[in-house]
PATISE-894157 format. One record per residue: residue in one letter; x, y, z of N, C-alpha, C in turn. Coordinates in steps of 0.2 Angstrom, whole numbers, plus 2048, in hexadecimal, padded with zeros to 3 digits. Layout:
% residues N
AXYZXYZXYZ/...
//
This chain:
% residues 81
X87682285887082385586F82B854/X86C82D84F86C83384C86583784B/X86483B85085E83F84F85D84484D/X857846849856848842853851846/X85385484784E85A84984D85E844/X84585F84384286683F83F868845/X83E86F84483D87584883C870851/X84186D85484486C85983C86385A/X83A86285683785A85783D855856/X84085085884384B85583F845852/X84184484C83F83D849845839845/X84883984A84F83284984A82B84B/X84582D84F84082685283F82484E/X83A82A84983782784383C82283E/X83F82783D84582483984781D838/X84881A84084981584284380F841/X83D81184283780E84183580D83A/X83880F83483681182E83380B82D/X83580282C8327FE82982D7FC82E/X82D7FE8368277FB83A8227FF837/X82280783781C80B83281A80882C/X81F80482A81C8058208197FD822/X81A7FA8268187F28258107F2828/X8107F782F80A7F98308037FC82D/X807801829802804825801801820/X8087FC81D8017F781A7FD7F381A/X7FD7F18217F97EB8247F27EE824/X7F47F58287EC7F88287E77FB81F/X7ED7FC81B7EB7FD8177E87F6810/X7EB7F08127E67EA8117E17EA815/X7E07EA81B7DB7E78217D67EF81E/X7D77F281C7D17F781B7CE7F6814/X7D37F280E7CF7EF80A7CA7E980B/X7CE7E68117C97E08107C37E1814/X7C27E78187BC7EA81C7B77ED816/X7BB7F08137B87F280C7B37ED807/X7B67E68077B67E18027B07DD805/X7B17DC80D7AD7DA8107A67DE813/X7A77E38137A17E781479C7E580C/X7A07E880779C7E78027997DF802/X79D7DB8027997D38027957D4805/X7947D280C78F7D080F7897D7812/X78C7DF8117867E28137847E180E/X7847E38077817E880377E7E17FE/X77B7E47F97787E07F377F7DB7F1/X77C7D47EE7847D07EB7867D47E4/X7827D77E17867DA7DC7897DF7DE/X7867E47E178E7E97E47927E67E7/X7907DF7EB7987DB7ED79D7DB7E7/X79A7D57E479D7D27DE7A27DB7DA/X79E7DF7D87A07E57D47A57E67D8/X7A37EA7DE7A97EA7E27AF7E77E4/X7AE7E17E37B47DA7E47B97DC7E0/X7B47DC7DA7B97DB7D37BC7E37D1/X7BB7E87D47BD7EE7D47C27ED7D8/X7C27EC7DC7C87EC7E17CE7E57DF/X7CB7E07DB7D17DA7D77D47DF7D3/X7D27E17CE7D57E57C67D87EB7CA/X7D77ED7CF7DB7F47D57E57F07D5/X7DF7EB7DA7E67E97DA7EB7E67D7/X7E87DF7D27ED7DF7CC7EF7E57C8/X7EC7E97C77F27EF7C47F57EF7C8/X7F67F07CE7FC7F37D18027F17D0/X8007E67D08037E47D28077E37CA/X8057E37C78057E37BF80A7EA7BC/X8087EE7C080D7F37BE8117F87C1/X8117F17C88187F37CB81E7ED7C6/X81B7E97C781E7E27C381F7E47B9/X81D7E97B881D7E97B08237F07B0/X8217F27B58277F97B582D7F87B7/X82F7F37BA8357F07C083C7F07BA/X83B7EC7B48437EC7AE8427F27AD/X83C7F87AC83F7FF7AB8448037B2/X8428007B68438057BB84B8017BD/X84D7FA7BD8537F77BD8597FB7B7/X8557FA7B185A7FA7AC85A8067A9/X8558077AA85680F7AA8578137B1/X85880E7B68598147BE85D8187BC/X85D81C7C185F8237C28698237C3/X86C81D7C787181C7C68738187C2/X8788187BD87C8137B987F80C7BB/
//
């Protein structure tokens, strides 16, 4: 195992844990949308629910829409041949 030093810290640890952070951070980063999704439902008025529901549906489908519509560009034009 190979440890990484910037001005004498090691993160070879990190390194190792790369997919435990990235699967983490997105767990939290759903669970604080649906904190988001659910606060708006049931504190606030139903139409700021409903609006913000739907703000956050059309959020997400783009993403997912233009990770998914970008993907033949990024296979067929990458950077290696």
């Amino acid at each position: 195992m190979r440890y990484y030093y910037i001005q004498g810290l090691p993160f070879g640890r990190l390194y190792d844990s790369y997919y435990t952070i990235l699967a983490l951070t997105g767990a939290g980063f759903i669970l604080a949308l649906l904190g988001i999704a659910t606060y708006a439902w049931f504190g606030l008025q139903r139409v700021v629910g409903i609006f913000t529901l739907a703000c956050l549906g059309v959020s997400l489908l783009s993403c997912v829409c233009g990770r998914w519509c970008t993907e033949p560009a990024l296979t067929t034009y990458g950077p290696y041949p």
